[in-house]
N, C-alpha and C positions, 0 to 999 in steps of 0.2 A: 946772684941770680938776676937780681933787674939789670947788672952791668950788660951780661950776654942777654935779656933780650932786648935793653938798647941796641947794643949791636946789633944783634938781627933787622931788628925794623932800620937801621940805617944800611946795612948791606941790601937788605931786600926795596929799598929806597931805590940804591946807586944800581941794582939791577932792574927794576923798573924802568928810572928814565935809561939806560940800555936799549932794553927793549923797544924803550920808541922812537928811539933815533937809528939803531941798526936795522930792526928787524919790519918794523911797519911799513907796508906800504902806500907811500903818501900819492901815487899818479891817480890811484886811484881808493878813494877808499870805503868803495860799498862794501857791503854785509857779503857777499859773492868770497871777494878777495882775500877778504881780513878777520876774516869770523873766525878765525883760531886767537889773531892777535888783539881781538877785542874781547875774546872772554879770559883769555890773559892778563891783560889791562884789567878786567874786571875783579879776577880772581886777587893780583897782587895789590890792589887796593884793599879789597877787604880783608887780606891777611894782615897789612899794613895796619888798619882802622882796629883788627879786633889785638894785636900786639899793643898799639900807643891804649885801647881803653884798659884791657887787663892791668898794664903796669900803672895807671891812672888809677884804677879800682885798688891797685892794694896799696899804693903810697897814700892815699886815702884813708886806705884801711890803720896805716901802722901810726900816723898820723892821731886818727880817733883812739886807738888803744892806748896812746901816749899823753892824749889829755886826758881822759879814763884814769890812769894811773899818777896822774898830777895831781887830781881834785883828790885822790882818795885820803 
């Protein structure tokens, strides 16, 4: 399970920088133009962020359960 959602967070990565090299409008880039592709921006970050803490939180986790069962 952490292998696939490595993968995700690095697919969802390699779609990201996509997104801002295809789809962003760089001539201009007020709030007018771009406000779909900045709450995009926004949105795959924080899928991104709460992906790497989840798998952070339980390598963590299985970690502490593992010195738990050492000391016993």
């Amino acid at each position: 399970m952490q292998k696939f959602r490595i993968l995700l967070a690095i697919c969802g990565f390699i779609l990201f920088v996509c997104y801002l090299v295809f789809i962003l409008d760089y001539t201009d880039l007020s709030w007018s133009n771009n406000l779909g592709s900045y709450i995009g921006i926004t949105s795959s970050w924080l899928l991104i962020f709460s992906g790497m803490s989840s798998y952070f939180y339980d390598r963590k986790k299985v970690r502490e359960e593992g010195l738990q069962k050492s000391k016993k």
